[in-house]
C-alpha positions as CSV (number, residue, x, y, z in Angstrom):
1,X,51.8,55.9,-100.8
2,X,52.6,59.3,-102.5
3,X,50.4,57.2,-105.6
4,X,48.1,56.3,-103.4
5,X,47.3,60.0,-102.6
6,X,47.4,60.7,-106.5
7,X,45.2,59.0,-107.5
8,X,42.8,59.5,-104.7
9,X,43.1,63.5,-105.2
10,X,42.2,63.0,-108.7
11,X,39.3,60.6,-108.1
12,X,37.9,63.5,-105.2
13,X,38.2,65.9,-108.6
14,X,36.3,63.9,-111.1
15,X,34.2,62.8,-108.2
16,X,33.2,66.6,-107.8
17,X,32.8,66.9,-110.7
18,X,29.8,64.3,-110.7
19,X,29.0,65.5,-107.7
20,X,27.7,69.2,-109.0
21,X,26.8,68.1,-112.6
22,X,24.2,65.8,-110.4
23,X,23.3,68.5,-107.9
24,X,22.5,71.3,-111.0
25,X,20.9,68.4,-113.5
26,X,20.1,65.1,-112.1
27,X,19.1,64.7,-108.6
28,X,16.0,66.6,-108.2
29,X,14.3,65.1,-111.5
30,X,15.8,61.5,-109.8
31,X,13.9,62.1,-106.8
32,X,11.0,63.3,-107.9
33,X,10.8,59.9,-110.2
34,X,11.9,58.2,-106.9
35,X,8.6,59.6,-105.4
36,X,6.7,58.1,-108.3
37,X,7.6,54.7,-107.5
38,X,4.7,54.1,-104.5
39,X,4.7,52.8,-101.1
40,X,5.7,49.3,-101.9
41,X,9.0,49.8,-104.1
42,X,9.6,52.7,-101.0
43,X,9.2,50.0,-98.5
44,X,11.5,47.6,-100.7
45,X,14.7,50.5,-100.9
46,X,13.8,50.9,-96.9
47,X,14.0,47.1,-96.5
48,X,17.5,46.7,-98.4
49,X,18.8,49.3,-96.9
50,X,18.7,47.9,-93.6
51,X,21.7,45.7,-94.7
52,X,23.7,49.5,-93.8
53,X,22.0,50.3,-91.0
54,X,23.7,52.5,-88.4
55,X,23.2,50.6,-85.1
56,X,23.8,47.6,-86.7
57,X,27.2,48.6,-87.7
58,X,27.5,50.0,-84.3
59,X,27.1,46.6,-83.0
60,X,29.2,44.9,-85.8
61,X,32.2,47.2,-84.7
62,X,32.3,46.7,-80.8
63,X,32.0,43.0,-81.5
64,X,34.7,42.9,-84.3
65,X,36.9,45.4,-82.7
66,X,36.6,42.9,-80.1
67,X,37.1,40.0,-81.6
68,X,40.3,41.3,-83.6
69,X,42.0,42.6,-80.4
70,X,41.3,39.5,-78.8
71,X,42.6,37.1,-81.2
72,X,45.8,39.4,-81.6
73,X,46.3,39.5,-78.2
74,X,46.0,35.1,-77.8
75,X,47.7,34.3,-80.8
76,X,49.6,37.2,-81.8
77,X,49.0,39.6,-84.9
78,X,47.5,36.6,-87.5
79,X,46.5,37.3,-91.4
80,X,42.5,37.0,-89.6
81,X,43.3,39.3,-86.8
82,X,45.2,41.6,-89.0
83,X,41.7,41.2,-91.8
84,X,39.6,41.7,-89.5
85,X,40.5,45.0,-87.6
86,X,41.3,46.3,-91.2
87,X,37.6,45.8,-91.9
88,X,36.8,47.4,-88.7
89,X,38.9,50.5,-88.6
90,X,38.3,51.5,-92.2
91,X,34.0,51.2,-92.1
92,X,35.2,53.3,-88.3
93,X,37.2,56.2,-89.7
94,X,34.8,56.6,-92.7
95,X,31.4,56.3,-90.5
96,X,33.4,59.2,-88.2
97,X,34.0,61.4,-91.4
98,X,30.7,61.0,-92.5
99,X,28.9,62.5,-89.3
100,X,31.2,65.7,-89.5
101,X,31.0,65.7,-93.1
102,X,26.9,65.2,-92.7
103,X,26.5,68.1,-89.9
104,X,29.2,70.7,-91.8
105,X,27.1,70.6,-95.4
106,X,23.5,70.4,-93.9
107,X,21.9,69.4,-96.9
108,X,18.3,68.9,-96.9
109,X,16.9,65.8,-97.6
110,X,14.3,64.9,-100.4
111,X,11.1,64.8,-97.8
112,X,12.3,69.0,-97.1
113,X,11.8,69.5,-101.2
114,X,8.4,67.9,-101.6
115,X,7.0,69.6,-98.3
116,X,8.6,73.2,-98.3
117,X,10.4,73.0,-101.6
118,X,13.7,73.4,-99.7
119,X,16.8,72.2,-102.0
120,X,20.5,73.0,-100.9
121,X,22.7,73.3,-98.2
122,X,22.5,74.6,-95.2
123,X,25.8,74.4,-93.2
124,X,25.3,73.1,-89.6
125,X,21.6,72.9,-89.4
126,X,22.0,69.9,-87.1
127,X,19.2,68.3,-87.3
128,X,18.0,64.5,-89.0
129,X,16.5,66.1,-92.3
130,X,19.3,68.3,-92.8
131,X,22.0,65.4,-92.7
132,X,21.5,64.1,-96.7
133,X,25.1,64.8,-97.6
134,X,26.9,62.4,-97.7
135,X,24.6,59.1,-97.3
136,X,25.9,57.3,-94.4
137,X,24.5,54.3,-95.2
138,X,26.7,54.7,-99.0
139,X,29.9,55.2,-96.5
140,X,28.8,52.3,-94.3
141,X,28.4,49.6,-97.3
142,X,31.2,50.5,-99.2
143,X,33.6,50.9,-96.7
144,X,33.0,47.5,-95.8
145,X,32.6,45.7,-98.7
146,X,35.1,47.8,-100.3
147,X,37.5,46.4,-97.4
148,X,36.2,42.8,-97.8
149,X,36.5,43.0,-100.9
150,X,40.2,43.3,-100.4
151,X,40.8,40.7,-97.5
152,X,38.4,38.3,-99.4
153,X,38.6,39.0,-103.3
154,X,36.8,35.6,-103.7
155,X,34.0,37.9,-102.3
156,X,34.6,41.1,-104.9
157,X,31.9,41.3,-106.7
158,X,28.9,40.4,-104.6
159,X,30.4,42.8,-101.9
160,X,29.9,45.3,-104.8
161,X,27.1,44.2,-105.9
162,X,25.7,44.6,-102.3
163,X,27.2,48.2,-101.9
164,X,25.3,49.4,-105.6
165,X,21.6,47.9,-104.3
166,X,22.4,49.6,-101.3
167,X,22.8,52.8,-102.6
168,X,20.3,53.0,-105.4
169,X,18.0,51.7,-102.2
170,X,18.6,55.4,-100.6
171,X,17.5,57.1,-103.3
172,X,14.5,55.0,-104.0
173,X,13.9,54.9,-99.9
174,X,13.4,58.8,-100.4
175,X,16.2,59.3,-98.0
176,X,19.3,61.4,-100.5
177,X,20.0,62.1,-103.7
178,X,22.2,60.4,-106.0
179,X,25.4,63.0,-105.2
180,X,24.9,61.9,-101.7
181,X,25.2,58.0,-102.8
182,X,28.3,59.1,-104.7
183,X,30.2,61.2,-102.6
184,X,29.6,58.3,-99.7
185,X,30.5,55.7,-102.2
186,X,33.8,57.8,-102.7
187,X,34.5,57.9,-98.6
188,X,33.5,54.9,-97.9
189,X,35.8,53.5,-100.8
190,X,39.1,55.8,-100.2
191,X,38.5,54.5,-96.7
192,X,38.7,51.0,-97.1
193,X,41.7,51.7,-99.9
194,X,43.8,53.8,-97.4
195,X,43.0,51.3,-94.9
196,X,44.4,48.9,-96.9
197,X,47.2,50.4,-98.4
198,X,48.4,52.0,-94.5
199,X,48.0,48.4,-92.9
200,X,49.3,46.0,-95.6
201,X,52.0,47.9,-97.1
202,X,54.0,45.1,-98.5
203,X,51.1,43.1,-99.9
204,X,48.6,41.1,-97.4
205,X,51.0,37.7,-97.3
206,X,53.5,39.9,-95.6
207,X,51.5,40.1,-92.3
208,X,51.1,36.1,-92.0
């Protein structure tokens, strides 16, 4: 565990790092090519980025949640049942750290720079257009496919390659910057690795 927390404290620093070179160079050129794009290629990101949506993880969760208890509770605490409230409790504890995250940075989001040219933070607006940082839909995806990735690595790399159109979508959608996309990538992946690593500590066999 103790490497676990090494490597994810160094991962936050380089991460940070990315995170501010992007805010000072990169993200308002990246938007403003994002604008570029038109109405169609905007409705495209909006339409891929439904596979994150909020309420449908909402629903996903409930019913998985459900299902894992469930199937614990008939047939005692199986590989599946184990799997599946893994999935469920690492997309769940880094959706909740998003939403304080989101409300305790209040960063403006890209439709705030093109109307009133407001850029930056702005700690505990509150309020929908102020809720950019991170991208919950970036924690959503790759928490989950992060975590599937690891019940099911048959399933790797199309989870990832899922989580990446997901969160280029975001950015194309108009809806954050790309240090939003990264710093959710980054929660929504130590999620699903702390997850892991605090519910299958002796490997995932051990738990069949």
């Amino acid at each position: 565990m103790e490497r676990t927390l090494a490597k994810t404290l160094a991962a936050l620093a380089l991460v940070a790092g990315l995170v501010t070179a992007s805010y000072f160079l990169f993200d308002r050129p990246t938007a403003e090519a994002a604008r570029s794009l038109g109405p169609a290629w905007h409705h495209l990101a909006k339409t891929v980025s439904m596979a994150a949506n909020g309420r449908l993880f909402t629903v996903l969760l409930a019913l998985g949640f459900t299902a894992g208890a469930y199937d614990a509770l008939q047939n005692g605490l199986t590989h599946r049942s184990r799997a599946l409230l893994y999935l469920c409790t690492s997309v769940a504890a880094a959706m909740l750290a998003g939403d304080v995250l989101k409300d305790l940075f209040g960063r403006a989001r890209p439709p705030l720079l093109f109307d009133r040219n407001e850029y930056g933070f702005f700690p505990l607006a509150g309020n929908y257009l102020h809720y950019s940082f991170p991208s919950g839909h970036s924690i959503r995806i790759f928490a989950s496919m992060t975590a599937l990735g690891y019940a099911l690595p048959r399933l790797r790399i199309p989870a990832l390659c899922l989580a990446v159109a997901v969160g280029v979508s975001r950015v194309a959608a108009l809806k954050h910057y790309p240090s939003d996309v990264l710093f959710g990538a980054f929660i929504g992946i130590t999620a699903a690795v702390w997850g892991w690593r605090i519910l299958y500590p002796y490997g995932p066999k051990a738990g069949r």
